[in-house]
N, C-alpha and C positions, 0 to 999 in steps of 0.2 A: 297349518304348519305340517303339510304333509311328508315331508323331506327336512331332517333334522340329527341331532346329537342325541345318542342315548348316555344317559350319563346317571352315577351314581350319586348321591348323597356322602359326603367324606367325611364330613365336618361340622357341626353347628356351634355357636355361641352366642350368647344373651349378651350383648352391648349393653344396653339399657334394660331399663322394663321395656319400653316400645320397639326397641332395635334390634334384630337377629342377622346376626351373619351367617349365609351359607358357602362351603364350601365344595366343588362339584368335581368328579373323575372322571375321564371317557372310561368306558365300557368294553371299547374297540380301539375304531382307530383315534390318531393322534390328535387330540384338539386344535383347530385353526387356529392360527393365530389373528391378532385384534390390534387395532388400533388406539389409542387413547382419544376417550369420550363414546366407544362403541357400548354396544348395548345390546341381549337376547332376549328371547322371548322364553319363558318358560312355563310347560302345558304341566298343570297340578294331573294327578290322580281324578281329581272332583269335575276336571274340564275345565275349570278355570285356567282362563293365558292372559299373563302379562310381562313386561317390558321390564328390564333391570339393568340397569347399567352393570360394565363391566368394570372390579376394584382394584385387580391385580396388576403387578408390571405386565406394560405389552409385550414386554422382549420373554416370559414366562411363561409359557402355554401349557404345562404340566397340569396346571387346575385353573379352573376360573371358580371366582368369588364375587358374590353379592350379595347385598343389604335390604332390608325390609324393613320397614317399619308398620307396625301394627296398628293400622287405622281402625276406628271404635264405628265406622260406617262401612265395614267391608261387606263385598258383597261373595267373599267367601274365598278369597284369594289369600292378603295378608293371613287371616282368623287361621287359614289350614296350614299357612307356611310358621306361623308360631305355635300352634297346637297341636299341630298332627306329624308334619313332615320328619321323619327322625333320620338319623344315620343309617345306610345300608340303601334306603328307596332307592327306586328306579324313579326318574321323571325323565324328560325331554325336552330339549333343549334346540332355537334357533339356530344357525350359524348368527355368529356376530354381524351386526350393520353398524352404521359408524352416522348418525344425519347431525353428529355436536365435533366434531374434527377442531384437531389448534388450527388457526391458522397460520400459513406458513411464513405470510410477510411481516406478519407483526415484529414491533423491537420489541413494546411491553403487550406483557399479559397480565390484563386484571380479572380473577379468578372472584366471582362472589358465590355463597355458598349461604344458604338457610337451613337448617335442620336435615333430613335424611339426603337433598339438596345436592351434599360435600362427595357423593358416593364417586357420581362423572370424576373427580377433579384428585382422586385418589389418584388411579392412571394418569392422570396428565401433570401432577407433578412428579411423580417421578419419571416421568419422558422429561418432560421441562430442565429436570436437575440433569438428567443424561448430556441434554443439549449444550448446558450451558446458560439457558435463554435469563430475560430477565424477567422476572415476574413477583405477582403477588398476590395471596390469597386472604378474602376476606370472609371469616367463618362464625356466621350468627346462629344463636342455638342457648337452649334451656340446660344448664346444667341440672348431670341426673337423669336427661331424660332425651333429649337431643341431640348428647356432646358425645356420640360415640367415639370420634376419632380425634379430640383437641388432643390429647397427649401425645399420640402417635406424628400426630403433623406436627405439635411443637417441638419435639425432637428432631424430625425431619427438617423440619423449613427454619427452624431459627427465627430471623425477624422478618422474615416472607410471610410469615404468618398475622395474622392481625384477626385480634379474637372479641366478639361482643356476644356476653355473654345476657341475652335478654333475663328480665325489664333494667338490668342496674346498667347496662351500658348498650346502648342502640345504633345499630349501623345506619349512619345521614348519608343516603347515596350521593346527594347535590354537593357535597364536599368531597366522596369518595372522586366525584366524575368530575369535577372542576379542574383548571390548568393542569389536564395533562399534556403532554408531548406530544407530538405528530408520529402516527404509529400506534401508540398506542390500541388494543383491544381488548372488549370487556366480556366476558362471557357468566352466566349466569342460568344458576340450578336452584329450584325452592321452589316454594307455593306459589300461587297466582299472583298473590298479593304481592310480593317478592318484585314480580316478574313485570307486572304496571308498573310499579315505581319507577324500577330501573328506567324502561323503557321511557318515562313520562321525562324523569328527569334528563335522560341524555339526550332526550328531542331539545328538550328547555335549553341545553349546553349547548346545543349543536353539533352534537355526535353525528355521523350518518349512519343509515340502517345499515350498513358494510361492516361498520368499526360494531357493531352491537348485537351480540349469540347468546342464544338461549334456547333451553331445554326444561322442559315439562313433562313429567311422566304422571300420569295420573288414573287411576285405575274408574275406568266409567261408574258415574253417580248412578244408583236406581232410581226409578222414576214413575210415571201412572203404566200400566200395562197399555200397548196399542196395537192397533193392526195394518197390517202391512200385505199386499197383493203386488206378485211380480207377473209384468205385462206380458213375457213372452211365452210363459207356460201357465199360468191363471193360476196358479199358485196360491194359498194365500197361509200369511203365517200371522201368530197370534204372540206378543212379544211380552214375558212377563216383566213386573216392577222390577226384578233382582236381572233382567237379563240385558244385553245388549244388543240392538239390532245385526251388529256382527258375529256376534255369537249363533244369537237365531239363523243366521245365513247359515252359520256353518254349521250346524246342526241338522240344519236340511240338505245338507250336502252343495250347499251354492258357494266355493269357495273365494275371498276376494282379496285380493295384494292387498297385505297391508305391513307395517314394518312397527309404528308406536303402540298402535292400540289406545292413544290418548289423543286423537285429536290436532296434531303436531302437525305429523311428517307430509300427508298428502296423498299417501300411497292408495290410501281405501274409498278416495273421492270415487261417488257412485250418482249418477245423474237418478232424478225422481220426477215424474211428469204431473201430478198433483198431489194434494193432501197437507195438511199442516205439521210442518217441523220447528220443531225446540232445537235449535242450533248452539252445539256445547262447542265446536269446536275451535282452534288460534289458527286455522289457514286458510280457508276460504275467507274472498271480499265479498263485500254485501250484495255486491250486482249478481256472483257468483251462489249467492243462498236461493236464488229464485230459481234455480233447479238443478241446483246438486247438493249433498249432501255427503256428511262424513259418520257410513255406517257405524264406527268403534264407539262415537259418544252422541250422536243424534237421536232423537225421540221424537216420534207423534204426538201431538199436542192439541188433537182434536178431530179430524176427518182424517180417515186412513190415505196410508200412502200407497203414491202406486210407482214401487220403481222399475227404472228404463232395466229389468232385468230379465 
């Protein structure tokens, strides 16, 4: 993220124990504007970079806002944005990329949401309301602990909203996706597990993968340390448990397009001529793992690799 937004720290607040809001100011010039469902990158102090959805209105580009939730497995991203990051910091910031967009043909929009999940869907309801569109959002989460924004959206949305407040009341996706309308589209932010379901069930319905989006942010698991040699300058790098082979790259000055940092978007597909990979990532096909790989969440898994780099 060589080329970016320098921007202040304006704002924070504790939603939950696990949830913190940041609030962010340019420094300079005027904040791009965004679209709803876009998302930045943002580089810590520590070097850690990851991916945040964007929470505010899009028609609002004064400040941008985002949500964190404090994973108990960080590998020093969350942990420094709850414990260190204070008002006044400098950090650095993506421009906005957009790879979760409404779509534009839809009549309905079914809006699901899991825990920190809800963040995308801030933005896009209130574009939604702006529009007019018809929609519906369904928002599962632990009260206490998850539910940063039920009250703000029940105010908001009225009975657009549809709340399951886990273990007393569980969202059955196979009833949420049953007769709906033609038109219809279903988009979907949460955990992995979240993100199966959905997917399993609206095959079983007969959704097609057109009517069916979804958005994953996920900060790279750690993993065993591995080694890594790049072909065209003999290179060879040593990649620790807490790091990410994209990290490692760019730490040695090997910089690689990438936009998620979780394995999503596509952008950091990097071919690899042998060696054993642990394949973490949702967009490569499996003919496609036989040699390439996705630097931001991939790991060696036994003989070093050797990328086409």
């Amino acid at each position: 993220m060589s080329a970016g937004l320098d921007v202040r720290v304006a704002a924070t607040r504790a939603l939950t124990p696990v949830i913190r809001e940041l609030t962010f100011e340019s420094l300079d010039a005027p904040l791009p504007g965004f679209s709803a469902g876009s998302h930045v990158q943002l580089q810590l102090p520590n070097g850690q970079r990851n991916a945040y959805s964007l929470l505010g209105d899009p028609a609002d580009t004064r400040q941008y806002r985002i949500a964190v939730r404090h994973q108990e497995a960080s590998r020093g991203g969350s942990r420094y944005i709850h414990e260190q990051l204070q008002v006044g910091d400098r950090v650095r910031l993506s421009a906005p990329a957009n790879l979760f967009p409404i779509h534009s043909e839809a009549h309905l929009h079914i809006l699901v949401a899991a825990g920190i999940g809800i963040t995308p869907f801030l933005a896009y309801c209130t574009e939604l309301l702006r529009r007019g569109a018809h929609f519906e959002l369904h928002y599962a989460y632990r009260t206490g602990l998850t539910d940063a924004y039920v009250e703000y959206l029940r105010n908001l949305l009225g009975d657009r909203l549809h709340r399951y407040d886990s273990p007393a009341r569980r969202l059955d996706l196979s009833q949420l996706l049953r007769d709906r309308p033609l038109g219809s589209h279903v988009y979907a932010c949460g955990p992995q597990s979240l993100l199966l379901s959905l997917r399993e069930q609206a095959t079983a319905l007969g959704w097609s993968d057109a009517r069916v989006q979804w958005e994953a942010f996920a900060a790279p698991e750690p993993g065993r340390p591995f080694s890594v040699e790049l072909a065209r300058s003999g290179r060879q790098l040593e990649i620790s448990a807490e790091q990410s082979l994209l990290e490692a790259l760019e730490a040695a000055g090997v910089e690689i397009p990438n936009l998620c940092r979780g394995g999503v978007c596509g952008q950091c597909q990097t071919r690899y001529l042998k060696g054993d990979v642990e394949h973490r990532d949702h967009y490569l096909a499996l003919n496609e793992r036989a040699d390439s790989l996705m630097p931001c969440v991939s790991r060696g898994c036994g003989s070093p690799i050797l990328l086409d780099l």
